[in-house]
N, C-alpha and C positions, 0 to 999 in steps of 0.2 A: 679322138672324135670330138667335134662341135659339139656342145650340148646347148640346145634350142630352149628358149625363156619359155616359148610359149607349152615348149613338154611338159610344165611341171602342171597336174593337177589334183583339184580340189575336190575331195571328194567325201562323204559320211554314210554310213550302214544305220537303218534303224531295224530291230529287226524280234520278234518274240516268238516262243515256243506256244505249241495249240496248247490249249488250257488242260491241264492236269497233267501234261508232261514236263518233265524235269531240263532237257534240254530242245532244241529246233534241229531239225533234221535239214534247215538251210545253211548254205554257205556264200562265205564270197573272199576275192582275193584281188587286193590291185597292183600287180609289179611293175613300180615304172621304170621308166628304159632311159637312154639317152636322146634318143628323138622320140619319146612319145608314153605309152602305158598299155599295159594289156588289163581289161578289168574282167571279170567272170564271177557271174550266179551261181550256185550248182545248188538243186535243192532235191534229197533223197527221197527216191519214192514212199510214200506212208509217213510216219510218223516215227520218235524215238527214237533209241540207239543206234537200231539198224540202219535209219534213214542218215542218222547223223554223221555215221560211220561212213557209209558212201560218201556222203558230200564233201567229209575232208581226206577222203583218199582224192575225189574228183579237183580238191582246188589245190591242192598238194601237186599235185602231178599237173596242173595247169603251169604252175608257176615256175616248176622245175623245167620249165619247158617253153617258156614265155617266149622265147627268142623267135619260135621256131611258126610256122604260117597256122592259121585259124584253123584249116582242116588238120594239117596233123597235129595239134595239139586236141582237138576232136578224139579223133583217128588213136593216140595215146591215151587219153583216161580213157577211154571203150576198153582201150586192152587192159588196162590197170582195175579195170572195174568188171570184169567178168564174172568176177566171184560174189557180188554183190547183189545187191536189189537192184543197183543202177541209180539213174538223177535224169532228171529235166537238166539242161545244159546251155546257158547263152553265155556268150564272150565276143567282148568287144578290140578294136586294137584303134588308140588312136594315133596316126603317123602327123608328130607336129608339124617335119617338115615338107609335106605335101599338102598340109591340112586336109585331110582326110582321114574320115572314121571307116573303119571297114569291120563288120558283125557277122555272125553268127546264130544258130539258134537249134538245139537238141529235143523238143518235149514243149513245155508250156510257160515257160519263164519268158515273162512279156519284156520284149525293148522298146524305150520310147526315146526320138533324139527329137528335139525341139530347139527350133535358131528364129532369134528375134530379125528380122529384115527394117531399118527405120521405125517408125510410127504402127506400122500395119499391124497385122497380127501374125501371130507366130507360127511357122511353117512348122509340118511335122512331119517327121518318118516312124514310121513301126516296122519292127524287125520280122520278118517273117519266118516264121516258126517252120520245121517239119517235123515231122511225125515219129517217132520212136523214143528209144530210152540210151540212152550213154550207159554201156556196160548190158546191155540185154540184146536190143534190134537198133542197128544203125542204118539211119535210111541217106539216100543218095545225099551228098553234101553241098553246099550254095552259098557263097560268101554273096554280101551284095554292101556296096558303098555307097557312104553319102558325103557330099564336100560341105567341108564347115568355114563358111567365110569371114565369121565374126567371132563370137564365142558362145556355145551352144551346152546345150541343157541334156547330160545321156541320164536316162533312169531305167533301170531293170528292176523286175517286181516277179515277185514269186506269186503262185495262183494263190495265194494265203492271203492277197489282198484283192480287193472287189475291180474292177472295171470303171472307170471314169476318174479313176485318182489324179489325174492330170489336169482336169476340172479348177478353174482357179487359182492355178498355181499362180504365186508373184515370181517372175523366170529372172527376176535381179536377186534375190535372197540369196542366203546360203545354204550349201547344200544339207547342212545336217538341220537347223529347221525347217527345210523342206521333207529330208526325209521322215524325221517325226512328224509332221503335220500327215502324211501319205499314211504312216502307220495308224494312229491315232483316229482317222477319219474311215481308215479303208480295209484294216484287218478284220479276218474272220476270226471266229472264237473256236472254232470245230479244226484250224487248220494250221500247221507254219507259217510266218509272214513275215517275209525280210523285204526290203528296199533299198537299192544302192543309188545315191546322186551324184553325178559327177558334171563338175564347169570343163570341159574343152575347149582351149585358144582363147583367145584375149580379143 
């Protein structure tokens, strides 16, 4: 198989446990592919062990299974996750050779994809969330796609960081001072807060 230049991505996790806990009960995983990458949040409900424990059953089973479309990889940690507390759940897939990002979204883990167009300012999509838990109530499933014409800016953010972190960003950096700057500015102290950045396409 071709393997596409443009597949390879950039990407960095900042990410901290709520204050007085020992570890974060978020996760993430980016398995890339020959034409593209599958990248996924997953962050356990509550706090601690148990949360923890979910979220790498949930990106464990994501990855073993990356090949395989949005909803059944969904559709698989649910079942993997039964026994669990469950996770908030976003994943993304990006296909280099079509350029196009096609997402996900389980619970509250925000997606944001941002593409510079010339001079202008920069266009944005947000992932639209539905409602339930991976491993508890699975609600009807929704892929929705956005075309990436240049090279675009994907961040996913777990509810452990505030609302408007996108605020400012310089969209040429790289991604892991970005994603520290998100954490640094926009974690709560009562919560988990992870963020993952990633460059898609050239």
């Amino acid at each position: 198989m071709e393997v596409i230049k443009e597949a390879s991505v950039d990407w960095s996790v900042a990410s901290r446990a709520r204050v007085g806990e020992e570890q974060s009960g978020d996760r993430c995983v980016v398995a890339v592919q020959a034409d593209g990458a599958l990248l996924a949040v997953a962050d356990g409900l509550g706090h601690g062990a148990q949360a923890a424990l979910a979220a790498d059953l949930a990106v464990r089973t994501a990855e073993s299974c990356a090949a395989e479309s949005l909803t059944e990889i969904v559709k698989r940690c649910h079942q993997s996750l039964l026994r669990t507390r469950g996770v908030a759940l976003s994943m993304a897939r990006w296909n280099a050779r079509d350029r196009v990002m096609s997402w996900i979204g389980v619970g509250n883990v925000e997606g944001l994809f941002l593409q510079m167009h010339g001079r202008g300012s920069p266009s944005s999509d947000r992932l639209v969330l539905r409602g339930g838990v991976v491993g508890v109530r699975l609600p009807a499933l929704q892929i929705s796609s956005v075309e990436v014409k240049g090279a675009g800016l994907l961040i996913f953010a777990t509810d452990g960081i505030t609302g408007g972190f996108d605020e400012g960003l310089d969209l040429s950096g790289q991604p892991q001072p970005l994603a520290d700057r998100i954490l640094a500015k926009h974690a709560l102290e009562n919560d988990d807060a992870t963020v993952l950045v990633a460059r898609l396409g050239r």
